[in-house]
KOLGUMI-454147 format. One record per residue: residue number from 1; residue in three letters; chain; y negated, z negated, x of N, C-alpha, C in turn. Coordinates in steps of 0.2 Angstrom, whole numbers, plus 5000, padded with zeros to 4 digits. Atoms other than C-alpha are relative to their C-alpha. Layout:
+------+------+-------+------+------+------+------+------+------+------+------+------+
! resi ! resn ! chain !  n.Y !  n.Z !  n.X ! ca.Y ! ca.Z ! ca.X !  c.Y !  c.Z !  c.X !
+------+------+-------+------+------+------+------+------+------+------+------+------+
!  NUM !  ala !     A !    Y !    Z !    X !    Y !    Z !    X !    Y !    Z !    X !
...
+------+------+-------+------+------+------+------+------+------+------+------+------+
***
This chain:
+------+------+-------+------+------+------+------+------+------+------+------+------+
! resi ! resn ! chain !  n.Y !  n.Z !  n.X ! ca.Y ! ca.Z ! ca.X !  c.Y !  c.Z !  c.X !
+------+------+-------+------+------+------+------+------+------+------+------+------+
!    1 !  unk !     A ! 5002 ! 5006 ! 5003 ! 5033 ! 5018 ! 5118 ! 5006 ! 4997 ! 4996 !
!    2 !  unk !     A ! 4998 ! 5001 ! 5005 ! 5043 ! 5006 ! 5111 ! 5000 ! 4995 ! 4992 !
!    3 !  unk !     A ! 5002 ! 5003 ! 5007 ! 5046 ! 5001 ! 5094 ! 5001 ! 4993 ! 4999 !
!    4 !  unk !     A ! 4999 ! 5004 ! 5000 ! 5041 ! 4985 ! 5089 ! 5005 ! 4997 ! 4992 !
!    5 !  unk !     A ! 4996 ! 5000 ! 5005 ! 5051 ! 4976 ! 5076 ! 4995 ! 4998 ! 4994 !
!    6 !  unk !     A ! 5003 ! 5000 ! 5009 ! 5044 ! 4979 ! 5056 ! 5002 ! 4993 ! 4999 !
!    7 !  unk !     A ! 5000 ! 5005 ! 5004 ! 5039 ! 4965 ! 5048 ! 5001 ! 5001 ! 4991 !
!    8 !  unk !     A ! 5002 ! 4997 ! 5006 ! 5042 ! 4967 ! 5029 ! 4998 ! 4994 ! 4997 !
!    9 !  unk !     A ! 5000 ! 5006 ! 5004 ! 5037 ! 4951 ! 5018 ! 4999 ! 5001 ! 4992 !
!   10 !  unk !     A ! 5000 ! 4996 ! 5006 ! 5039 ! 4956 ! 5000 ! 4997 ! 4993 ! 4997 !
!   11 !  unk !     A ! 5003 ! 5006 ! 5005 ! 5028 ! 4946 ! 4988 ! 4999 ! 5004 ! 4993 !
!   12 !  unk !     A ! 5001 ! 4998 ! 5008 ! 5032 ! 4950 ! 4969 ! 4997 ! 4994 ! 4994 !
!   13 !  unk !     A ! 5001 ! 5002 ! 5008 ! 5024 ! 4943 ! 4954 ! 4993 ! 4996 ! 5003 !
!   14 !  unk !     A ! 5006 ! 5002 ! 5000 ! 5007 ! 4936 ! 4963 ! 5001 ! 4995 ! 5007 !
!   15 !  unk !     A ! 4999 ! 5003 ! 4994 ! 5014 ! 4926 ! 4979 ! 4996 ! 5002 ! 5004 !
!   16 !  unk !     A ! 5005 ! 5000 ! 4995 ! 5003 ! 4925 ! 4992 ! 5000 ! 5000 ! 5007 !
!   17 !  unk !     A ! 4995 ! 5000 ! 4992 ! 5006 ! 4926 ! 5012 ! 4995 ! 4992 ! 5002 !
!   18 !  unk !     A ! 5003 ! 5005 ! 4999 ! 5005 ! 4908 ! 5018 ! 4994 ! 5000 ! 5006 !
!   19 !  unk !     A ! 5009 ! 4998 ! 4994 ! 4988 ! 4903 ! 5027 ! 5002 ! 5000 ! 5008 !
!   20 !  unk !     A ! 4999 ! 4997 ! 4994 ! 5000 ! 4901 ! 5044 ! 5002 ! 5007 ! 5004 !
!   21 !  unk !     A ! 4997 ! 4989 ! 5000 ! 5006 ! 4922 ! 5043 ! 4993 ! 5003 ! 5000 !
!   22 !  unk !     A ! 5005 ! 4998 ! 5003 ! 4987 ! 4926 ! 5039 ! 4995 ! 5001 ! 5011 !
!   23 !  unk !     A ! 5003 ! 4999 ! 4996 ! 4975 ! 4934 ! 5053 ! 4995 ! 4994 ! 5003 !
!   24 !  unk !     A ! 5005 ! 5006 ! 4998 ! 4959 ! 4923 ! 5063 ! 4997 ! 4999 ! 4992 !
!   25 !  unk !     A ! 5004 ! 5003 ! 5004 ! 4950 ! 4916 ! 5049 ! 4993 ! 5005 ! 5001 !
!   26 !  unk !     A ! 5008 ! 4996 ! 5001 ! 4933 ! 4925 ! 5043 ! 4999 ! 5006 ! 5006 !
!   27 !  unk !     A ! 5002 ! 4995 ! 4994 ! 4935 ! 4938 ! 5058 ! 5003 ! 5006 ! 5001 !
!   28 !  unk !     A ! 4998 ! 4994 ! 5000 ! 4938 ! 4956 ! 5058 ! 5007 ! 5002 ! 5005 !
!   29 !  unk !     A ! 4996 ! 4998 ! 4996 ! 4954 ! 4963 ! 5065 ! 4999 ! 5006 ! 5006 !
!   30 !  unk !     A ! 5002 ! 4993 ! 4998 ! 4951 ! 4975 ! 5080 ! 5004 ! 5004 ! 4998 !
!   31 !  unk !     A ! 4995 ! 4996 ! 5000 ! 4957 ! 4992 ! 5079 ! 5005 ! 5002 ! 5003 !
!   32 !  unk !     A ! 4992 ! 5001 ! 4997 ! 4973 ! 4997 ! 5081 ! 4999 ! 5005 ! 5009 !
!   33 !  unk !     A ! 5002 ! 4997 ! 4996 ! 4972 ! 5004 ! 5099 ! 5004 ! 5006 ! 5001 !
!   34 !  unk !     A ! 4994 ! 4995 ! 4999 ! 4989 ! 5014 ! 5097 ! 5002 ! 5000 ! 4993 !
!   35 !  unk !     A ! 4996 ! 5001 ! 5007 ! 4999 ! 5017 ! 5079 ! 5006 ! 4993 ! 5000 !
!   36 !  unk !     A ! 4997 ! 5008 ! 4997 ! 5009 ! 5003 ! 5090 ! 4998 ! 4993 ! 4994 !
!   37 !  unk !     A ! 5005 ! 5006 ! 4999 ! 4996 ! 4990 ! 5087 ! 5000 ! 4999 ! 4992 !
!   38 !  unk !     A ! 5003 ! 5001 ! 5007 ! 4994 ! 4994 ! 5067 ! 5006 ! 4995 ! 4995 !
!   39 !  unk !     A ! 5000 ! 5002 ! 5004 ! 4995 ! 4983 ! 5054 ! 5000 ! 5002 ! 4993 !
!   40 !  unk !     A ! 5002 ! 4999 ! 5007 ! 4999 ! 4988 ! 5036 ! 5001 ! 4998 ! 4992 !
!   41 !  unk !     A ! 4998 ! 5002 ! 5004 ! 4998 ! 4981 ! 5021 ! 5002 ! 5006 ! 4993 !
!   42 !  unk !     A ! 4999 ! 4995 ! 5006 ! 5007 ! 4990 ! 5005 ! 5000 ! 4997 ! 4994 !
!   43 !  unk !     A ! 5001 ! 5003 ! 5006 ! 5002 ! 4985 ! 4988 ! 5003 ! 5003 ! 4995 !
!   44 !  unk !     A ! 4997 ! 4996 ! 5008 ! 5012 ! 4989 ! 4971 ! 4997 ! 4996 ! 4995 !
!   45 !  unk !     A ! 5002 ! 5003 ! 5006 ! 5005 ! 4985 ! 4952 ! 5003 ! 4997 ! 4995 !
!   46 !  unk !     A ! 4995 ! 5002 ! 5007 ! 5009 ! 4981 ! 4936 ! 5008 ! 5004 ! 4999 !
!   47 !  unk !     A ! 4993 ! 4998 ! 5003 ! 5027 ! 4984 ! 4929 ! 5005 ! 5002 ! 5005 !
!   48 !  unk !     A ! 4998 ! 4997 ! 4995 ! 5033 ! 4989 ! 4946 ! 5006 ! 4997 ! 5005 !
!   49 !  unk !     A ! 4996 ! 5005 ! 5000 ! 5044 ! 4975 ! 4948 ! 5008 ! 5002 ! 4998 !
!   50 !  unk !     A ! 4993 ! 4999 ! 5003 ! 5055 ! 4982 ! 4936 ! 5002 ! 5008 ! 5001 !
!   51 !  unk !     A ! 4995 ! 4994 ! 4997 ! 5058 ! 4999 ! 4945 ! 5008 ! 5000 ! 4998 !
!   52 !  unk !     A ! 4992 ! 5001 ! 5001 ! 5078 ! 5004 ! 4944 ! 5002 ! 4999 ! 4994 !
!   53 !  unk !     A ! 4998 ! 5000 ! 5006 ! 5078 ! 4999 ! 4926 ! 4996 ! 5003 ! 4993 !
!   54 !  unk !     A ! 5007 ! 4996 ! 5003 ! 5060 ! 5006 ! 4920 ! 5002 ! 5005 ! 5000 !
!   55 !  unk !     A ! 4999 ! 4991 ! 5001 ! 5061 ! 5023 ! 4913 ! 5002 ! 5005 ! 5005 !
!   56 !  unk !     A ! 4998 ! 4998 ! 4996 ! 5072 ! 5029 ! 4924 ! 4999 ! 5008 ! 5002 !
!   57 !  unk !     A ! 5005 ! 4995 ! 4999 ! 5068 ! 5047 ! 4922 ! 4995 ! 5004 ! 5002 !
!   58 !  unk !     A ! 5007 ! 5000 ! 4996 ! 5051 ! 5043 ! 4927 ! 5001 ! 5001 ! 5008 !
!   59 !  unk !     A ! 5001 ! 5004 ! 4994 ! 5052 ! 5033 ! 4942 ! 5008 ! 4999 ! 5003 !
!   60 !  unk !     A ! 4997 ! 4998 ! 4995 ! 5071 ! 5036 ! 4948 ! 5002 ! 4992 ! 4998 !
!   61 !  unk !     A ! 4995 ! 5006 ! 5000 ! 5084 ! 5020 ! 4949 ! 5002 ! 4998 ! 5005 !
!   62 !  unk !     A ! 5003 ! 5003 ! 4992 ! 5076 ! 5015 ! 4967 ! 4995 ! 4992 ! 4997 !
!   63 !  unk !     A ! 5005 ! 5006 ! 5001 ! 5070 ! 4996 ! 4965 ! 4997 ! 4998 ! 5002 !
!   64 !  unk !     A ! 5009 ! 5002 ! 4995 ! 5054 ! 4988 ! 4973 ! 5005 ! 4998 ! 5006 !
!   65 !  unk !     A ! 4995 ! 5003 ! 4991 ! 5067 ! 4979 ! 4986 ! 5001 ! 5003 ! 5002 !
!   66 !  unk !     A ! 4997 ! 4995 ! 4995 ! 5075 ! 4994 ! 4990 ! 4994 ! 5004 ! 5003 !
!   67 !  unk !     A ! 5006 ! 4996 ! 4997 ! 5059 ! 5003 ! 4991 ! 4996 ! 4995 ! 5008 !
!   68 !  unk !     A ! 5002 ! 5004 ! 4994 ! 5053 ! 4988 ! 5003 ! 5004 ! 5001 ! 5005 !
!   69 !  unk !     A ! 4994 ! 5001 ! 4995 ! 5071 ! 4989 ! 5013 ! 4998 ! 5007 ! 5004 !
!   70 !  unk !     A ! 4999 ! 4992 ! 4997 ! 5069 ! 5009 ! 5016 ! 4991 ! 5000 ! 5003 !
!   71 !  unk !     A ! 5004 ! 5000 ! 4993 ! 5050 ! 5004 ! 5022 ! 4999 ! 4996 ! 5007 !
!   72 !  unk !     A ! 4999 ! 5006 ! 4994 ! 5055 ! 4990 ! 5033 ! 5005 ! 5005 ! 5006 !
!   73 !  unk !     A ! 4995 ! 4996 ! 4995 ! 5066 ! 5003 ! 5042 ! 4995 ! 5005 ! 5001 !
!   74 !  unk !     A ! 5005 ! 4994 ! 4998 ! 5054 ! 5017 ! 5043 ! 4994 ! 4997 ! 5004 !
!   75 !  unk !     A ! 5005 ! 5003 ! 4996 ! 5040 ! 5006 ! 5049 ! 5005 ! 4997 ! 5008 !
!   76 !  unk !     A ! 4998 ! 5002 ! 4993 ! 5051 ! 4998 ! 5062 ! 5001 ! 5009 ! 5007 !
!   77 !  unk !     A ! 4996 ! 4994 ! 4998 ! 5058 ! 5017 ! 5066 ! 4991 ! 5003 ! 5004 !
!   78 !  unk !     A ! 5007 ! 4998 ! 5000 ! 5036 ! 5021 ! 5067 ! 4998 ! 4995 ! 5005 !
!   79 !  unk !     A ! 5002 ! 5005 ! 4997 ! 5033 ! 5005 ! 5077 ! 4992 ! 4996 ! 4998 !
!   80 !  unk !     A ! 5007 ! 5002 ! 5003 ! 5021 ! 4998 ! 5065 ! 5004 ! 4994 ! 4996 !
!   81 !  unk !     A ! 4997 ! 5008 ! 5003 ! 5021 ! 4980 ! 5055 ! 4998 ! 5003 ! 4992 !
!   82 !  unk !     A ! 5005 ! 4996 ! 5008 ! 5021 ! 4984 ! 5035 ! 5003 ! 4992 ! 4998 !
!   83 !  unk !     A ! 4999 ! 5005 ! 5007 ! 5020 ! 4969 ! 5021 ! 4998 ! 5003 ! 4995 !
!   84 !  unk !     A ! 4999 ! 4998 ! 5005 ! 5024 ! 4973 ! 5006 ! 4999 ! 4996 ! 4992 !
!   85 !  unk !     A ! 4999 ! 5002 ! 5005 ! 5020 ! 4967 ! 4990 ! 4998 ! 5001 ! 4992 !
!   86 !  unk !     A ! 5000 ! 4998 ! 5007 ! 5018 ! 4967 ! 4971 ! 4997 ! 4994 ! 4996 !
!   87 !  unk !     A ! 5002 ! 5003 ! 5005 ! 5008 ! 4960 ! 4957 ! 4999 ! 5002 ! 4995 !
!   88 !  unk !     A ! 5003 ! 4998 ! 5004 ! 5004 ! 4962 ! 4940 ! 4993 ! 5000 ! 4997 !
!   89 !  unk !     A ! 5007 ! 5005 ! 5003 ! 4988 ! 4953 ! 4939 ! 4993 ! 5004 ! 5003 !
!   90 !  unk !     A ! 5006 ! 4998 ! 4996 ! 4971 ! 4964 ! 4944 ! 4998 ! 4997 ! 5005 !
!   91 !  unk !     A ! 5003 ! 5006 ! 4996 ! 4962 ! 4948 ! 4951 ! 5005 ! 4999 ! 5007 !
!   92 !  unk !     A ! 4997 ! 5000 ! 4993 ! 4977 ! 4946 ! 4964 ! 5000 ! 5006 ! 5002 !
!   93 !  unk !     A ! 5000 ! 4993 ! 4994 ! 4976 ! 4965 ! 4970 ! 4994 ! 4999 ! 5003 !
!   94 !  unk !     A ! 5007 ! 5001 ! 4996 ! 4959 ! 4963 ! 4974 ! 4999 ! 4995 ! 5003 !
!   95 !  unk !     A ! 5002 ! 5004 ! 4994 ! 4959 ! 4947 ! 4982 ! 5004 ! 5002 ! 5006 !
!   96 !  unk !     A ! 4996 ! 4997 ! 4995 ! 4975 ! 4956 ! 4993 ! 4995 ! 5003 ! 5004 !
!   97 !  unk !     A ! 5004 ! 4994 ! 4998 ! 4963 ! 4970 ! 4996 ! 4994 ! 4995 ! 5004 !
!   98 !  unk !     A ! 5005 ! 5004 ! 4998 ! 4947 ! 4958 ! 5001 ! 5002 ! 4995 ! 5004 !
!   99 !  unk !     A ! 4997 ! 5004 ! 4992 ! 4957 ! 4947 ! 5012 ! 5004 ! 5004 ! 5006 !
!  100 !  unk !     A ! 4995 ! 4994 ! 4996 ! 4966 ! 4963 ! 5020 ! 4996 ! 4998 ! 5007 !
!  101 !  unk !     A ! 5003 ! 4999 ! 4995 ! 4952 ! 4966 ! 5034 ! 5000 ! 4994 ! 5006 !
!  102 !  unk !     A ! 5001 ! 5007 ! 4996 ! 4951 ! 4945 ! 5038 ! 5008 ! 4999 ! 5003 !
!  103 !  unk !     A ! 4993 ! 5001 ! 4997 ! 4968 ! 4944 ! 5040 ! 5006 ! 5007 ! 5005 !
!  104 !  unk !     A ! 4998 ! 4994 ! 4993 ! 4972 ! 4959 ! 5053 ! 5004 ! 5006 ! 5000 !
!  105 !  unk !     A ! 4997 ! 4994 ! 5003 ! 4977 ! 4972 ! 5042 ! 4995 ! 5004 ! 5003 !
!  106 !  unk !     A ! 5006 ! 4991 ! 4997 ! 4972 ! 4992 ! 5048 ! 5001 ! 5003 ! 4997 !
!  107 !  unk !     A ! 5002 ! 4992 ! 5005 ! 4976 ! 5003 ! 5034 ! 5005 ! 4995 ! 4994 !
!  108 !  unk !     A ! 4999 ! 5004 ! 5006 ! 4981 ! 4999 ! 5015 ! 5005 ! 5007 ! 4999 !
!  109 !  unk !     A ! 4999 ! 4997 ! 5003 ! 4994 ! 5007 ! 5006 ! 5001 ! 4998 ! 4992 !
!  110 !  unk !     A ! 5001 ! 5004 ! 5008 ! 4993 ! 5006 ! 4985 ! 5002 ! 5005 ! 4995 !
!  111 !  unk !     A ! 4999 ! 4996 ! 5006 ! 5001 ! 5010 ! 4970 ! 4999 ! 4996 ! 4995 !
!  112 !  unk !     A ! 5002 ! 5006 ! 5007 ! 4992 ! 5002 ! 4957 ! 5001 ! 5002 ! 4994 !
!  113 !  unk !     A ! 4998 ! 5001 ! 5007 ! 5002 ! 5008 ! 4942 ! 4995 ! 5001 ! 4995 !
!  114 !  unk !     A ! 5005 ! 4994 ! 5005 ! 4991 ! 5011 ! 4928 ! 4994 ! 4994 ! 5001 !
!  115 !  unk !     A ! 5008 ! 5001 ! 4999 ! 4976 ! 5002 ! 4936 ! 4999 ! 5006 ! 5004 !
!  116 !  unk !     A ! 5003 ! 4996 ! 4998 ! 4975 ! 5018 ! 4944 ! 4992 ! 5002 ! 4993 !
!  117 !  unk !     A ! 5003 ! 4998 ! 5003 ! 4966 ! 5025 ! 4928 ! 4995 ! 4995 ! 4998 !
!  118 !  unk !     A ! 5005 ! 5005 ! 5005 ! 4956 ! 5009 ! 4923 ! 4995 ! 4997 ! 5004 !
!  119 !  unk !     A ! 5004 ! 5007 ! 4996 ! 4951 ! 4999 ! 4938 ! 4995 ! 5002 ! 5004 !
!  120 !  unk !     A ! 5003 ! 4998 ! 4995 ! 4935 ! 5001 ! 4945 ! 4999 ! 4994 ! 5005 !
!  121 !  unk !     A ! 5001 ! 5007 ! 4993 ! 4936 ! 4983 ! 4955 ! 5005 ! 5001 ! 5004 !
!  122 !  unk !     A ! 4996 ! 4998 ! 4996 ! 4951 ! 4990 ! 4963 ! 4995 ! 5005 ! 5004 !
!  123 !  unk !     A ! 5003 ! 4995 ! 4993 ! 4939 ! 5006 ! 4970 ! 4995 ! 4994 ! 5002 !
!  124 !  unk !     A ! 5005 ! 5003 ! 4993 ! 4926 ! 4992 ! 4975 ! 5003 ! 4996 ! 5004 !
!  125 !  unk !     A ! 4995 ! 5003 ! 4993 ! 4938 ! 4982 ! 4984 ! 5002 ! 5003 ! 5005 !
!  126 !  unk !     A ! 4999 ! 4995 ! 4996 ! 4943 ! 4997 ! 4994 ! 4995 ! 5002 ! 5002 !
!  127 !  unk !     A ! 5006 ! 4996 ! 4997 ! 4927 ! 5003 ! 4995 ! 4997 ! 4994 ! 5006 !
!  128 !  unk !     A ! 5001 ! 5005 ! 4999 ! 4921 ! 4985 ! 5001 ! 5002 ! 4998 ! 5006 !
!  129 !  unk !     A ! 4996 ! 4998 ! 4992 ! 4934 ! 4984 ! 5015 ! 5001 ! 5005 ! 5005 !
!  130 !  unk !     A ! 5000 ! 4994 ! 4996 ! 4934 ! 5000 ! 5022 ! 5006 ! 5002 ! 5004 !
!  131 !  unk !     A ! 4992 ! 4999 ! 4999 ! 4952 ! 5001 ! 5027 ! 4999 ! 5007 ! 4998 !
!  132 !  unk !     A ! 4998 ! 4991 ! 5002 ! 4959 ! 5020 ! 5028 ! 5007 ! 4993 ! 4994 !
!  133 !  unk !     A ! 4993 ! 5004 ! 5005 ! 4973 ! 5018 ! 5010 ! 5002 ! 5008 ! 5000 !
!  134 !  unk !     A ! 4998 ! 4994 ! 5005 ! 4983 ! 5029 ! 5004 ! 5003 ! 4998 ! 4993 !
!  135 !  unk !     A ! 4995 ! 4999 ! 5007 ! 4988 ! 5030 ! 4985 ! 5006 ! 5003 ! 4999 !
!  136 !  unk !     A ! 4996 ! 4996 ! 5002 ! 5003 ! 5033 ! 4980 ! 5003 ! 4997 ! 4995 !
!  137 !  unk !     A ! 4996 ! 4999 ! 5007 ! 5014 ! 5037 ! 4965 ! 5006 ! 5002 ! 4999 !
!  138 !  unk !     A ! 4993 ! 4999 ! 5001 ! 5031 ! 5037 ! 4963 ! 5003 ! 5009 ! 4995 !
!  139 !  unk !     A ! 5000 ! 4994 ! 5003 ! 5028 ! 5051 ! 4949 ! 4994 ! 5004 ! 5002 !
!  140 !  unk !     A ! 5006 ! 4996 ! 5000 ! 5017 ! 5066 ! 4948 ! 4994 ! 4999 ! 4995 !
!  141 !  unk !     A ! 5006 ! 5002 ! 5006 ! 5001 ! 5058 ! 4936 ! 4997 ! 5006 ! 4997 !
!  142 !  unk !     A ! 4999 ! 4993 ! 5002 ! 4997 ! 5077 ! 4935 ! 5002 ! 5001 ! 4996 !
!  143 !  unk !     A ! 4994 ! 4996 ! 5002 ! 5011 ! 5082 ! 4927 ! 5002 ! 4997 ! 4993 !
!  144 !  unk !     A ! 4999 ! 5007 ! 5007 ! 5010 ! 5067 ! 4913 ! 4994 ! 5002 ! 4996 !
!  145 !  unk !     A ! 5004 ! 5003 ! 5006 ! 4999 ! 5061 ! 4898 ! 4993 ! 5003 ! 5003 !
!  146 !  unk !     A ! 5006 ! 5000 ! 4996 ! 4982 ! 5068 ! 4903 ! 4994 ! 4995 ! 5001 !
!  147 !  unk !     A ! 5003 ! 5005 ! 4998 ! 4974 ! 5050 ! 4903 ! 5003 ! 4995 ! 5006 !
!  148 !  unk !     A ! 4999 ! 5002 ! 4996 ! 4984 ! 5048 ! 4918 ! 4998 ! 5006 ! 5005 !
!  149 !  unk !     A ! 5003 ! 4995 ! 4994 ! 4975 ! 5062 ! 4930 ! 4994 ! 4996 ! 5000 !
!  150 !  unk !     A ! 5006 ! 5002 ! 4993 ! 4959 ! 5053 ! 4935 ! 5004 ! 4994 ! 5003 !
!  151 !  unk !     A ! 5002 ! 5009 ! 4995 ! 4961 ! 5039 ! 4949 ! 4994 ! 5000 ! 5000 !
!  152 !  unk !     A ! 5007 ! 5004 ! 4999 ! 4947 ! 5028 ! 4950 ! 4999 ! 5000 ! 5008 !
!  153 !  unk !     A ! 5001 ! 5000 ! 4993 ! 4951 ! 5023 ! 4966 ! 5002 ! 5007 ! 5006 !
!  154 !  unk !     A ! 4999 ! 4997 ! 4995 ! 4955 ! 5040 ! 4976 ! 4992 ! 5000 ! 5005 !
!  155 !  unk !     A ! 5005 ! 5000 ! 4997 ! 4937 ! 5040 ! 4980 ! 5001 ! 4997 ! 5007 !
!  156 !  unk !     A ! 4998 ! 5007 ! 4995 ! 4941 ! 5024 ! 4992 ! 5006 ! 5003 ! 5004 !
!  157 !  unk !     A ! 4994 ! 5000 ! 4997 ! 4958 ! 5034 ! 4998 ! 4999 ! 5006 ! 5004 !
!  158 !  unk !     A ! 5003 ! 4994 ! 4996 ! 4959 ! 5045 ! 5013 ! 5006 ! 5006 ! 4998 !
!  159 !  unk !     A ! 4998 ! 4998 ! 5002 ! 4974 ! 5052 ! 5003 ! 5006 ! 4999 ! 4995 !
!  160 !  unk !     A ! 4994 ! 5001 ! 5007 ! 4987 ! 5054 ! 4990 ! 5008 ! 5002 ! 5002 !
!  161 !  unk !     A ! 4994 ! 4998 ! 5000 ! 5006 ! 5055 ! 4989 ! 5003 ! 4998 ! 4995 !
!  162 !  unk !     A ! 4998 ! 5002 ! 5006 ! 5013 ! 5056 ! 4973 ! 5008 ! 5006 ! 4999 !
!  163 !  unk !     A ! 4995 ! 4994 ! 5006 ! 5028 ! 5067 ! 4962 ! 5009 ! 4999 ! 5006 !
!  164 !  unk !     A ! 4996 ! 4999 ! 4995 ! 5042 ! 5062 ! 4977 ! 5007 ! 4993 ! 4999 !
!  165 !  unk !     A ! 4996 ! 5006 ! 5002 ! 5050 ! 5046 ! 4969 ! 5001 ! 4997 ! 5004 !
!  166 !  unk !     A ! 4999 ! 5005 ! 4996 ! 5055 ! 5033 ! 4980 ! 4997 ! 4999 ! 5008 !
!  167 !  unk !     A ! 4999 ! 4995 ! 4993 ! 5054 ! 5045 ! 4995 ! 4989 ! 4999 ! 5002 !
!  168 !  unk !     A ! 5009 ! 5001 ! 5000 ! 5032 ! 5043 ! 4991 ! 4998 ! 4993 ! 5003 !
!  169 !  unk !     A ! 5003 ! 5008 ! 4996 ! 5030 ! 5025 ! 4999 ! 5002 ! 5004 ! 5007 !
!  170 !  unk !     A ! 4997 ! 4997 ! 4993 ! 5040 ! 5033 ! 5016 ! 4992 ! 5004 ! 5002 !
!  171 !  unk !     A ! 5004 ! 4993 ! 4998 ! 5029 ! 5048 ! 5014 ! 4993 ! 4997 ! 5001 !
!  172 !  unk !     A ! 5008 ! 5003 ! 4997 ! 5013 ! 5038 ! 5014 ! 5000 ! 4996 ! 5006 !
!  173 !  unk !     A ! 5000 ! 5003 ! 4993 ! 5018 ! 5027 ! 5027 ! 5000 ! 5005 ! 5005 !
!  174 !  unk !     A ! 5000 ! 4997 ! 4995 ! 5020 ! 5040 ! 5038 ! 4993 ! 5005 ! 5000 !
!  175 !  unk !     A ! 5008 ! 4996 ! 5003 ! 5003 ! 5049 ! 5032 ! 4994 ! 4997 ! 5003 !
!  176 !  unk !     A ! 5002 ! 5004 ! 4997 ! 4996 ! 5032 ! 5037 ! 4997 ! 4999 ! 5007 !
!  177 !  unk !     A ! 4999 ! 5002 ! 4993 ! 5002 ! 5028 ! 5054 ! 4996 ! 5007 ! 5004 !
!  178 !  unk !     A ! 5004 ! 4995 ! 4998 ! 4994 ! 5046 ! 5058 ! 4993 ! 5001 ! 5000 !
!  179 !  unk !     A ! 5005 ! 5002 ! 5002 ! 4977 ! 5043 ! 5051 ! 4999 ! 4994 ! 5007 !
!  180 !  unk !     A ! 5003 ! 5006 ! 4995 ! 4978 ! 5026 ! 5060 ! 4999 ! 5004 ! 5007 !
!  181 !  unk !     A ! 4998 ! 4996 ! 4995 ! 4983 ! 5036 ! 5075 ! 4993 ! 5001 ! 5004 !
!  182 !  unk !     A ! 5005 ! 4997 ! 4998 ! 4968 ! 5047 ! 5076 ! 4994 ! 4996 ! 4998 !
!  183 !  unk !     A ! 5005 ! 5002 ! 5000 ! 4958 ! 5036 ! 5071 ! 4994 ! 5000 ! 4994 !
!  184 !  unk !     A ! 5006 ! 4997 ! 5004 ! 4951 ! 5040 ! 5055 ! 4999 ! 4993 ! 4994 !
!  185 !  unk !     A ! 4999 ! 5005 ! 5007 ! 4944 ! 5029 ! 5038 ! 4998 ! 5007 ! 4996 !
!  186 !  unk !     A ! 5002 ! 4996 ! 5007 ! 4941 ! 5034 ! 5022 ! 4994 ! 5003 ! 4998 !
!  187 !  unk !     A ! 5006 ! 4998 ! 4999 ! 4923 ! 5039 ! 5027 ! 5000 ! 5009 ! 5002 !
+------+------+-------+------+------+------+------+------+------+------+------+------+
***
């Protein structure tokens, strides 16, 4: 098989993908027939913009671009198309997440930052699409403040990648593409 070339389109602070880049209108994307074929969208949260400079002990001195550059090469290397993007704002994760399906997306990945712990319109937006996602965490939320161990949305995720720094988006990518593979959702 060969690999097709990654698309990355990094959308930070609420940008939108224009309606010419966007799937058929109102209509379900088939499934991926191969990990070839897959579609995926990666979503990051609040504050995530400012990777590299944000409490670097936490989160490492790896920026959201770089982290976008090392999945643009990993999905090319996997033969899969990933967009990338980032907002602060609830209401645009959850329109991402609810326009994902129509526009030809096959699996989600999301690091909703500390909508992990609060957001339940983020688990019905995942729940609502049924996209296989995976969560992931730059840090280990375990390992921190204990009103960062529940996610809201793992319920909606067919798994988690967290405590691996920069290396955690790669690692769900590839977590993903596997999943899509075989075939599975979040069900």
């Amino acid at each position: 098989m060969t690999a097709r070339r990654a698309r990355v389109r990094s959308h930070v602070g609420g940008a939108r993908t224009p309606r010419s880049q966007r799937g058929p209108s109102g209509g379900h994307p088939a499934p991926p027939t191969t990990a070839a074929a897959a579609r995926i969208l990666c979503i990051s949260g609040p504050n995530l913009q400012l990777l590299g400079t944000r409490e670097p002990d936490v989160y490492g001195r790896t920026t959201l671009a770089e982290i976008h550059a090392r999945l643009e090469r990993r999905a090319t290397a996997l033969g899969v198309e990933i967009e990338a993007r980032q907002s602060n704002h609830e209401g645009t994760i959850v329109d991402w997440i609810g326009e994902s399906r129509a526009a030809g997306i096959h699996g989600l990945i999301i690091n909703p930052g500390a909508y992990t712990h609060t957001s339940i319109a983020l688990l019905d937006a995942l729940t609502a699409v049924g996209l296989p996602c995976i969560e992931v965490h730059l840090s280990n939320p375990e390992a921190r403040e204990p009103f960062r161990h529940q996610s809201h949305i793992a319920r909606a995720c067919v798994g988690r990648v967290a405590g691996f720094g920069a290396d955690s988006y790669e690692l769900a990518l590839e977590g993903l593409v596997r999943v899509l593979a075989r075939g599975r959702s979040h069900a």
